[in-house]
LUMPA-361854 format. One line per 4 residues: number of its first residue (from 1); their letters; for each residue x, y, z of C-alpha. Coordinates in steps of 0.5 Angstrom, whole numbers, plus 2048, in hexadecimal, padded with zeros to 3 digits. Example, Ala and Ser with C-alpha at 12.3 -4.5 7.8 and 13.67 -1.06 7.14 Angstrom:
1) AS) 819 7F7 810 | 81B 7FE 80E .
//
This chain:
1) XXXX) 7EF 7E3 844 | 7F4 7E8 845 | 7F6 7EE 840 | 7FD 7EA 83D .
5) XXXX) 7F8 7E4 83B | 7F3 7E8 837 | 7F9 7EB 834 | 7FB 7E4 832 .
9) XXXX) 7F4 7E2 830 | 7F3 7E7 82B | 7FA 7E7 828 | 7F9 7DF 828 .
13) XXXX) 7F2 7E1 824 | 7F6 7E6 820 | 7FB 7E0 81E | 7F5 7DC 81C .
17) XXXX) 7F1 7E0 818 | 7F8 7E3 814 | 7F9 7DC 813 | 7F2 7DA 811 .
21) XXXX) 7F1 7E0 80C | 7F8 7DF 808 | 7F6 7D8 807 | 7F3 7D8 801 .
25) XXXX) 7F8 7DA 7FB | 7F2 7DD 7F8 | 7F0 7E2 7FE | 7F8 7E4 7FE .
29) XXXX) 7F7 7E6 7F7 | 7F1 7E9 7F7 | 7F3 7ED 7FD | 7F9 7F0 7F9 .
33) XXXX) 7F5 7F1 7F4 | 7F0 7F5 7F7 | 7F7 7F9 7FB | 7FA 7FA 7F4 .
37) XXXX) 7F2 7FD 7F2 | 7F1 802 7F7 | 7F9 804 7F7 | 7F7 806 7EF .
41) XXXX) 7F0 809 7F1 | 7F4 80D 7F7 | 7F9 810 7F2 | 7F6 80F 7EB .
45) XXXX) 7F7 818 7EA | 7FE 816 7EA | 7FE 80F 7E6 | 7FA 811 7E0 .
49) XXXX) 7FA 819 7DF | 7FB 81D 7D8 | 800 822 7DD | 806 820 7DF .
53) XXXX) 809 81F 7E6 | 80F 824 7E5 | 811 829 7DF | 817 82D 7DF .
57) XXXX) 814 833 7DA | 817 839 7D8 | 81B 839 7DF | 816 838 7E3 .
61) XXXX) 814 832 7E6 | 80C 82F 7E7 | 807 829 7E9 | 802 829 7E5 .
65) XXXX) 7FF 822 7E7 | 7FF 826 7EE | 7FC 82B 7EC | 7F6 828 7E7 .
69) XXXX) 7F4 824 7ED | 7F0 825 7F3 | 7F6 824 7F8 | 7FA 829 7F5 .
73) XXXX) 7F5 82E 7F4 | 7F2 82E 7FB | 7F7 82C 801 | 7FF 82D 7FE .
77) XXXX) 7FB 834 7FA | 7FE 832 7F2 | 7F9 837 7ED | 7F8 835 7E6 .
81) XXXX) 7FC 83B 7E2 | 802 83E 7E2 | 806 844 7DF | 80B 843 7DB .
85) XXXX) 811 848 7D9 | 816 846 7D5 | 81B 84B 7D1 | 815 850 7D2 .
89) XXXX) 810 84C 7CF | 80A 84B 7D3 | 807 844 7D3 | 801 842 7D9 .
93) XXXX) 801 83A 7D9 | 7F9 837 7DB | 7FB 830 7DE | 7F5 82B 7DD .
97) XXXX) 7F5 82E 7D6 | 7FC 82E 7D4 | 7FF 829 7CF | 806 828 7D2 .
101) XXXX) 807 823 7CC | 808 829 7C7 | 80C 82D 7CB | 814 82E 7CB .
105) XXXX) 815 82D 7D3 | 81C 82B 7D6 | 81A 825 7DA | 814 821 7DC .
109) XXXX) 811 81C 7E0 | 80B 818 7DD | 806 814 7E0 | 806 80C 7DF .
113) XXXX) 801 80E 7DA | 800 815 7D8 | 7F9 815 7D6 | 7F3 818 7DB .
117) XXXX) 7EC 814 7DA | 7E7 81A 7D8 | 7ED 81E 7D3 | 7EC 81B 7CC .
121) XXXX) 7F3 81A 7C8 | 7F0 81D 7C1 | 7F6 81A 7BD | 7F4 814 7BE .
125) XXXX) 7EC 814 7BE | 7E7 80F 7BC | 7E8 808 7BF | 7EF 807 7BF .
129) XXXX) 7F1 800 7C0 | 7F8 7FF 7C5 | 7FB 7FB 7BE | 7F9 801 7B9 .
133) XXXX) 7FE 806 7B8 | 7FD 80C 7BC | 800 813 7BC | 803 818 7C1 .
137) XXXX) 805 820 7C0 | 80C 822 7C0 | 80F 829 7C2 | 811 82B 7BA .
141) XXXX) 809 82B 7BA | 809 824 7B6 | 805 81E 7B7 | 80A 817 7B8 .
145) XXXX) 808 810 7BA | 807 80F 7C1 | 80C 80A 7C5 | 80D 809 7CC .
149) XXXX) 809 80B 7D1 | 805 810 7CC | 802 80A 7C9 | 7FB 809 7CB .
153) XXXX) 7FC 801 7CE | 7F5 800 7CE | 7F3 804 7C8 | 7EE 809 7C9 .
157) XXXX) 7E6 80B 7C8 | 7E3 80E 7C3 | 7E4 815 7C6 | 7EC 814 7C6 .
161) XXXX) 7EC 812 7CE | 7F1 80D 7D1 | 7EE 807 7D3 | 7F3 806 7D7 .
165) XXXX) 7F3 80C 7DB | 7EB 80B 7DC | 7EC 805 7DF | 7F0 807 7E4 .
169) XXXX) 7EC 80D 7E7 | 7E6 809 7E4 | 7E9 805 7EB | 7E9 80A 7F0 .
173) XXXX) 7E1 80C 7EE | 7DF 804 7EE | 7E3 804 7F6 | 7E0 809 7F8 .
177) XXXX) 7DA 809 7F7 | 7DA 801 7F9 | 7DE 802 7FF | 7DA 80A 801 .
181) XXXX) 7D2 806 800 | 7D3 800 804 | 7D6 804 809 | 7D0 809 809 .
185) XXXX) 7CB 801 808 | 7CF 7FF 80E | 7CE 805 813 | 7C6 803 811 .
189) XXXX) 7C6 7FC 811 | 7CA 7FB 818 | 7C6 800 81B | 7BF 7FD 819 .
193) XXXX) 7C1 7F6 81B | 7C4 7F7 821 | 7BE 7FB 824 | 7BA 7F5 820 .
197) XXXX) 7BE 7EF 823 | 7BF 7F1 82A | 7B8 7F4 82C | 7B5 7EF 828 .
201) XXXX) 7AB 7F1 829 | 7AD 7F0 830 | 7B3 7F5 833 | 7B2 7FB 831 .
205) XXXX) 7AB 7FE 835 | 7A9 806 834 | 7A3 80A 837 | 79D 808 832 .
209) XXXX) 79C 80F 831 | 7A3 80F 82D | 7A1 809 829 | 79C 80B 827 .
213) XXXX) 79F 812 825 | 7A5 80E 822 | 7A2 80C 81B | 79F 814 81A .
217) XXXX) 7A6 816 81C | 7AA 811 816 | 7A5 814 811 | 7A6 81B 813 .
221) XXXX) 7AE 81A 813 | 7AE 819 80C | 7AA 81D 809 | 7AE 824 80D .
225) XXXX) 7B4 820 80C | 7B4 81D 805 | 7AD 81F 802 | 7AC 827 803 .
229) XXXX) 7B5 828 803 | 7B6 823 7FC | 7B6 82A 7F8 | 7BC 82D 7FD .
233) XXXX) 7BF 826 7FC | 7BE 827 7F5 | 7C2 82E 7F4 | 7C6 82D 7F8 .
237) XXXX) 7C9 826 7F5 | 7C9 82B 7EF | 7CD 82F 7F3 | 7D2 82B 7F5 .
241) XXXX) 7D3 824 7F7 | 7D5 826 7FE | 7CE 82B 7FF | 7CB 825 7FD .
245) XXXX) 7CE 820 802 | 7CD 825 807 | 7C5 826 806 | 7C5 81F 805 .
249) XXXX) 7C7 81F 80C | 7C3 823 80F | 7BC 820 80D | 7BF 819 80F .
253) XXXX) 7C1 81D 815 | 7B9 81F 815 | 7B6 818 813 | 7B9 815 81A .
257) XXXX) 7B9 81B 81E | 7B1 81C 81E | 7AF 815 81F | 7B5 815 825 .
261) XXXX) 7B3 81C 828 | 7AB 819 828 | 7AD 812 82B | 7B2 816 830 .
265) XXXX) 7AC 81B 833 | 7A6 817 832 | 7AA 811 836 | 7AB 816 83B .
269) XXXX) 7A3 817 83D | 7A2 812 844 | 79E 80E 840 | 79D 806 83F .
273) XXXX) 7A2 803 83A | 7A1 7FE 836 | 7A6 7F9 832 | 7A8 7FC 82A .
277) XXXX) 7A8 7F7 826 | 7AF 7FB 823 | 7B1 7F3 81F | 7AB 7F3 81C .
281) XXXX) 7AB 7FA 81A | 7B3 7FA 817 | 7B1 7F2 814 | 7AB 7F4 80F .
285) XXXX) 7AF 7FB 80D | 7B5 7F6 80B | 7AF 7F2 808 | 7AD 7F7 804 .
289) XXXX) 7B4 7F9 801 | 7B5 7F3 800 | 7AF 7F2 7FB | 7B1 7F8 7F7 .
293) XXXX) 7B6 7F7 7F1 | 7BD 7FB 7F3 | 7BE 7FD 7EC | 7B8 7FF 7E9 .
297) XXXX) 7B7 804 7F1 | 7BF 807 7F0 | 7BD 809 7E9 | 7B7 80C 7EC .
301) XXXX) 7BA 80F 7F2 | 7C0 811 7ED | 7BC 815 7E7 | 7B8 819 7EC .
305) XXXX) 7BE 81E 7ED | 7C1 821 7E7 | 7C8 822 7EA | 7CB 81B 7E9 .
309) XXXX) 7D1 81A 7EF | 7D5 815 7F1 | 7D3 816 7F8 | 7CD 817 7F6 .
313) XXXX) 7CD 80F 7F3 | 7CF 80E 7FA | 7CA 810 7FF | 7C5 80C 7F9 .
317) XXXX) 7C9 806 7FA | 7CA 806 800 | 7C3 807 803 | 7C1 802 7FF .
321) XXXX) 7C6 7FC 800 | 7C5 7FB 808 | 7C0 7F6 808 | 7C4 7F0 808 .
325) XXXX) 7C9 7F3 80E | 7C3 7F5 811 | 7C0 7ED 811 | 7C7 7EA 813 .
329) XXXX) 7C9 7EF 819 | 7C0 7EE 81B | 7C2 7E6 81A | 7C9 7E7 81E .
333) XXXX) 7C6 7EB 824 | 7C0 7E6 825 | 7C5 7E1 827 | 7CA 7E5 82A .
337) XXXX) 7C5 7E8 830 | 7C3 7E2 832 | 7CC 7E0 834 | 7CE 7E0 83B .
341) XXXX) 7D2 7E7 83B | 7CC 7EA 838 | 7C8 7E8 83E | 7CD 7E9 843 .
345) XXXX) 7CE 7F0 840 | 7C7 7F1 841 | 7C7 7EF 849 | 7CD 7F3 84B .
349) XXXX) 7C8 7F9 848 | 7CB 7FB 842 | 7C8 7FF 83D | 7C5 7FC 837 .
353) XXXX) 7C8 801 832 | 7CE 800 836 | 7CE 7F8 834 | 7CB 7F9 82D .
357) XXXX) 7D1 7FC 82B | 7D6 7FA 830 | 7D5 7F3 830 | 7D0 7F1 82B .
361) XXXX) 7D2 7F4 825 | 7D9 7F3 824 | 7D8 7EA 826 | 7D3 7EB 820 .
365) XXXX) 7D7 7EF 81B | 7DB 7E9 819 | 7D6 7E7 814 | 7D3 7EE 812 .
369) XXXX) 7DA 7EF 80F | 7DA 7EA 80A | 7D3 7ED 809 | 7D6 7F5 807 .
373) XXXX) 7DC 7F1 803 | 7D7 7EE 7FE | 7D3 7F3 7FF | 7D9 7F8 7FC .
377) XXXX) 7DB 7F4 7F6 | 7D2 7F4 7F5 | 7D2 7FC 7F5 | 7D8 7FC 7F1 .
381) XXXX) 7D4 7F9 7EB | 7CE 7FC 7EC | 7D2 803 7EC | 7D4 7FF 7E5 .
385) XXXX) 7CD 7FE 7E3 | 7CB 805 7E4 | 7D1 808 7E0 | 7CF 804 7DB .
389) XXXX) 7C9 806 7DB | 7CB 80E 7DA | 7C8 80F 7E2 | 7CB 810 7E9 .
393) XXXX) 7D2 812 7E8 | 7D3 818 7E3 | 7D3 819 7DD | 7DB 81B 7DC .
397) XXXX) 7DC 816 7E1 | 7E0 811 7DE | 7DF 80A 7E1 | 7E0 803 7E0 .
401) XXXX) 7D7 802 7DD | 7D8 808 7DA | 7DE 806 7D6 | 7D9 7FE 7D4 .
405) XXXX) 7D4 803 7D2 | 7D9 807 7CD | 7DA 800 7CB | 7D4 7FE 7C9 .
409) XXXX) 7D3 803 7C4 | 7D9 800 7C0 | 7DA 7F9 7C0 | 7E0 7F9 7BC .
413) XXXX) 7E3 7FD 7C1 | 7E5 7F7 7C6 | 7EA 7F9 7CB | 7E5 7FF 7CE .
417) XXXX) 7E0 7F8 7CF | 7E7 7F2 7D1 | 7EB 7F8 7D6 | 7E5 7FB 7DA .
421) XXXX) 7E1 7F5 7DA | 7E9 7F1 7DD | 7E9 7F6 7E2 | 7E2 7F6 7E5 .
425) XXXX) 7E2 7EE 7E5 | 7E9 7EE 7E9 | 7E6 7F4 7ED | 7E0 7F0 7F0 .
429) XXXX) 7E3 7E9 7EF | 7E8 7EC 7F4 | 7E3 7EE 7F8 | 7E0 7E8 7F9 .
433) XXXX) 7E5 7E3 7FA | 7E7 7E9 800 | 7E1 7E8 802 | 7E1 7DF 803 .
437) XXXX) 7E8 7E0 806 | 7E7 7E5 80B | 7E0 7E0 80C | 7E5 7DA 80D .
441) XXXX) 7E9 7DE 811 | 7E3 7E1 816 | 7DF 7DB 816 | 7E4 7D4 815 .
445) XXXX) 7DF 7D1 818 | 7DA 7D2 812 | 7E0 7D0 80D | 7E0 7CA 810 .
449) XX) 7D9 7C8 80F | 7D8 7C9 808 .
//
């Protein structure tokens, strides 16, 4: 097949799967939906924040949404105060606590809604509701009927924080915790299932030296990587998030590392080698996952470290949600390797490593997918249920469970129950119905079958 006719045939198949996932009105809707969440979580610090986007103020000018957020403090060099002087008056400004609503500024720029998540409104406290009257601070030091954007549209909690402004930044925490942890239990499961599914009892041989070894190897890997590090890893998550993750990293690099190294050297050593049942091995330890309930392993593994953190909750997650994407990759590559191209590669002298990810893995990816898309929306709700359990993320972490916990303790206050619960219902049911139609669109063969 010449070059302009694999051209052809993978715009023709492009074509086809466009048409295919776009069929379904409900896959168009969910896909908007899910664009239009992720663009509110991208940019939620400058859609919801107490500071305002532009102030012209005593003849200077500032950015204070830009200035409160991690963007404008790190990349474009934004502080958080100020000196101001003024007709020989000196007046030092702190951004992230300045109320700009009470001062006498030239001109302003809000955000779509002037409230942060975490900052409480004190003037209008104690589960206002969004029909009940509510009040905004005025420069002359007055309070006065809120109107307009000042208005909390959603109503507010008991500690005066806009629900509204919780949602959209409760957004960002619900995706990237859902996205981040099945990207972390797919890097898990491929890995596991491709190696389960292509070398099977029978294709992976060792020196008998290195099987007998290999076992001994797993058990010391953990116990230096995970066990005799699990203090370090413990201060350094209370240190900081990025200490933490970069000390998970190296005792997951050490789990994998002793057992690699101890196979590598031993296989090494002339000696007869025997079949490693690797299959056999990876199968029974997915088994074994599968047998533990999920939810009450992340609470477990969650209240062993007394910093909670989003990425925390991810790694959790993560590393207790591959079993499934392993089980299908092992179940794709076990017919996948028995295929023509397989066997032909394998004749003309390719290496397996080389098949495996070149070749195998990409033609069994189709399915596996759709697998990740489910498994996304299933992270989402267990980030949901962990929040609402007052575990996992931090405490002064608003989030979409946190916000249904906060809802629980007052009944009447049904907003922070209706608003949170509509905006994880739609997420997840968006999710899923993403998920179907990328499945029809991968598989039509499977659709028709139903």
């Amino acid at each position: 097949m010449s070059s302009s006719e694999i051209h052809t045939a993978k715009r023709a198949r492009k074509k086809l799967f466009r048409k295919l996932f776009l069929k379904s009105i409900w896959t168009r809707l969910s896909f908007y939906f899910l664009l239009f969440t992720i663009f509110i979580a991208a940019f939620a610090p400058f859609i919801a924040n107490r500071q305002p986007l532009y102030v012209t103020y005593k003849g200077k000018t500032y950015y204070p949404a830009w200035s409160t957020s991690w963007v404008g403090q790190n990349i474009i060099g934004y502080s958080k105060t100020d000196t101001v002087i003024y007709n020989g008056k000196k007046e030092i400004i702190q951004f992230d606590i300045t109320d700009w609503r009470k001062m006498d500024v030239a001109y302003i720029l809000w955000p779509v809604v002037p409230f942060s998540p975490e900052n409480p409104d004190y003037y209008n406290r104690d589960y206002v509701a969004p029909t009940d009257k509510q009040l905004v601070p005025s420069p002359n030091g007055k309070t006065v009927e809120a109107t307009g954007k000042f208005r909390h549209l959603l109503g507010t909690d008991d500690l005066g924080r806009d629900v509204l402004a919780g949602i959209i930044h409760g957004a960002r925490t619900s995706l990237t915790i859902g996205v981040f942890s099945m990207l972390l239990a797919s890097i898990i499961g491929l890995t596991i299932g491709l190696l389960s599914g292509y070398f099977g009892d029978d294709r992976f041989k060792l020196s008998w030296i290195a099987v007998v070894f290999f076992a001994p190897a797993v058990v010391a890997g953990y116990f230096t990587g995970f066990i005799a590090r699990s203090a370090i890893i413990a201060e350094a998550f209370e240190a900081s998030t990025l200490n933490g993750l970069m000390q998970f990293v190296i005792s997951l690099l050490i789990f994998i590392g002793i057992p690699a190294l101890c196979v590598v050297l031993f296989n090494l050593i002339p000696v007869k080698k025997i079949k490693f049942p690797i299959d056999s091995l990876f199968s029974r330890a997915t088994e074994v996952f599968n047998s533990l309930p999920k939810l009450l392993l992340i609470i477990s593994l969650s209240i062993l470290f007394e910093r909670q953190s989003i990425w925390l909750t991810v790694i959790i997650i993560g590393c207790t949600s591959w079993t499934e994407i392993a089980r299908l990759t092992r179940a794709e590559l076990l017919k996948i390797r028995e295929l023509d191209y397989i066997q032909a590669a394998k004749s003309l002298g390719i290496k397996s490593r080389s098949i495996m990810w070149r070749h195998a893995l990409p033609n069994a990816m189709s399915s596996v997918f759709v697998t990740i898309t489910f498994g996304v929306a299933t992270a989402i709700l267990m980030e949901s249920a962990l929040s609402f359990l007052g575990i996992g993320v931090p405490q002064d972490a608003v989030t979409w469970g946190s916000m249904l916990s906060h809802g629980r303790q007052e009944m009447e206050a049904w907003w922070l129950l209706l608003y949170p619960g509509l905006a994880l219902f739609l997420t997840t049911l968006s999710v899923n119905l993403l998920g179907e139609g990328l499945r029809d669109a991968l598989d039509p063969k499977l659709k028709g079958s139903k």
